[in-house]
N, C-alpha and C positions, 0 to 999 in steps of 0.2 A: 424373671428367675430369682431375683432380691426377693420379691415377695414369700415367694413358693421355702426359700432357705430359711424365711425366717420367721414362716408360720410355725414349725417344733420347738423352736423356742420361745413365740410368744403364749405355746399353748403352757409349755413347761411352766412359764413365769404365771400364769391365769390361775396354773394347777397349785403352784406353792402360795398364791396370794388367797388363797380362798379359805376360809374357818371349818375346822374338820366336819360340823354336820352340814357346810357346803358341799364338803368332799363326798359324802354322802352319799346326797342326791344326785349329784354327777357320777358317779359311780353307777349307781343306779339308772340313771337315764343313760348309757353307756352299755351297758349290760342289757336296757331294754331294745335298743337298737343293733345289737350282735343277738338278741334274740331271734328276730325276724326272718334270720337267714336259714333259721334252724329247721327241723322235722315240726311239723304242728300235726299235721295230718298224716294219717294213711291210707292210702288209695286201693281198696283189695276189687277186681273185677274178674269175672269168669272168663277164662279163654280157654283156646284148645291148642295142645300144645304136644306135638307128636302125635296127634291124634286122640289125645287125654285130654279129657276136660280139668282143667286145672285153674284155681284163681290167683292171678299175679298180684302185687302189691307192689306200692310205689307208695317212699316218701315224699310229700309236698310240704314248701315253706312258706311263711304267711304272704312271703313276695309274690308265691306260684297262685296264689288263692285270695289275690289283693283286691280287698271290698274298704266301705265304709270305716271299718272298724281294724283293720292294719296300716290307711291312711290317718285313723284319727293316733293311734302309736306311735307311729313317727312325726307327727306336727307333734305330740306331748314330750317327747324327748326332745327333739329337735328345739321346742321353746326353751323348756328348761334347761338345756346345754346353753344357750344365747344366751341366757338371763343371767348365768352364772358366770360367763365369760365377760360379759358387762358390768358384773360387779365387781369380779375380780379386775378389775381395768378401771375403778374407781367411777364409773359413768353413774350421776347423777341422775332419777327420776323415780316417781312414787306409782307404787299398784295399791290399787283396792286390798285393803285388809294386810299386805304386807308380802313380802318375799316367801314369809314360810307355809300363810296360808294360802297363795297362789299355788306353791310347788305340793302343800298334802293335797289340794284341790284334784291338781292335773293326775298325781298317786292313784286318790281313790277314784277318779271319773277313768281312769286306765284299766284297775282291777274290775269296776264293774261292764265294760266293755268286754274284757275277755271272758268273762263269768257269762256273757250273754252268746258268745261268739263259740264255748264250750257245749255250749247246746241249740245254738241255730249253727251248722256246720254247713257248708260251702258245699254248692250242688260240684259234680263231676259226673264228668261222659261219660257214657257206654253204660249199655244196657244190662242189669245186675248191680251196678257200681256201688260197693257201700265205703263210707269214710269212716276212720276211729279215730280216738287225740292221741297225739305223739306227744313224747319228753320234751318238748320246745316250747310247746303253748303254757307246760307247766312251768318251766323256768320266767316264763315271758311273764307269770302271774308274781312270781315271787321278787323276778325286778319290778314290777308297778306296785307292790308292798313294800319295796324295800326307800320308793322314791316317795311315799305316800308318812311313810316313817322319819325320813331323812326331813322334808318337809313340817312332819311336827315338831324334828329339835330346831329345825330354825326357826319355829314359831316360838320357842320355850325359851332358845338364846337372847331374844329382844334384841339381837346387835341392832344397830343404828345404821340407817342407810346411808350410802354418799349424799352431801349435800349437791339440792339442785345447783344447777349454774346461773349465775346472776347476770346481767344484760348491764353492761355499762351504762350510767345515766350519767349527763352532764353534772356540772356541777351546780350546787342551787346556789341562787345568790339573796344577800342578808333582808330580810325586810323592809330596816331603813334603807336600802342602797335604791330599793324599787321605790319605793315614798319618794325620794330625792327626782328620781327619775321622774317619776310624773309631773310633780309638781313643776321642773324645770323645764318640762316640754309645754304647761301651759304658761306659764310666770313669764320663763324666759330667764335669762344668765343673769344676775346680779351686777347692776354700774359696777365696771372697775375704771376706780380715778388714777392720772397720774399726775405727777409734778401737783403744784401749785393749786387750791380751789378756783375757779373762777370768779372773778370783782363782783360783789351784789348790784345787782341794776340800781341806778339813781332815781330817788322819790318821785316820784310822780306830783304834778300841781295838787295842791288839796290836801295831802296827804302830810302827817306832821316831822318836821324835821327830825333828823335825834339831834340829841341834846351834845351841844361842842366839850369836847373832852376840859376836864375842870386841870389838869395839870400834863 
């Protein structure tokens, strides 16, 4: 229940952290996704109706008529709302060619999906059945321009992205500290004397005396 209270406000905080041609394209990916629910199609088929042949119509939405191509809209929105919420959130990590050419990327691969989707229309039952575009498919066109737009000013802005996150590394230790180290692993510790040196051994036969102290 914590969670659920305090997702409107971390979307609120996501919405004010973000740079107006972020605002944008979220805007836009927002609007493309309340598209979906809308009229795209009209359904007109022959029936008989009091005993009049008459043909009914029926609005359908891209949910009612969900292909390839109302799948591929919602993953395009649905990225771009992530990406945006990620960065508004400071979250660290690099795309190919940048944030802005990512999001006009996903803009215009949108618009030319629905341009294709305007004239391959969605089979429907019953026999006679013809389909025409509704006011929803064209609004759906104008948010995938609006997010293909939005995406140019954030290519134009160059803001700079969060930096990545760095991985703690030990700490390194000094060159001479590692020389000493070896060395003392093969060497071995240096004599430590205490008190007093130890008496020189006495000469050996053969060997010449030293000379008696002269005072």
């Amino acid at each position: 229940m914590t969670g659920a209270r305090g997702l409107p406000a971390r979307l609120r905080t996501a919405w004010s952290a973000l740079d107006p041609e972020q605002r944008v394209a979220g805007a836009a990916a927002l609007a493309l996704l309340a598209c979906t629910v809308l009229p795209w199609y009209q359904k007109s088929a022959p029936a008989n109706v009091g005993g009049r042949p008459e043909n009914v119509s029926d609005n359908l939405s891209a949910l009612q008529v969900f292909s390839f191509v109302e799948a591929a809209v919602l993953v395009v929105a649905g990225a771009v709302l992530a990406l945006l919420l990620a960065r508004a959130e400071r979250r660290g990590f690099h795309l190919p060619g940048g944030d802005g050419t990512v999001v006009l990327g996903a803009g215009l691969w949108t618009v030319l999906l629905l341009l294709w989707r305007m004239f391959d229309k969605p089979d429907v039952e019953g026999a006679g059945a013809t389909t025409s575009l509704q006011w929803g498919i064209f609004l759906a066109l104008a948010a995938a321009g609006a997010l293909a737009s939005g995406g140019a000013r954030m290519r134009a802005a160059h803001r700079p992205e969060p930096p990545l996150p760095v991985a703690d590394e030990p700490p390194r230790r000094r060159p001479d500290a590692a020389r000493h180290e070896r060395a003392t692993e093969v060497v071995g510790e240096p004599p430590f004397w205490r008190g007093e040196p130890p008496p020189a051994p006495p000469a050996g036969r053969g060997e010449p005396r030293p000379p008696d102290r002269l005072f």
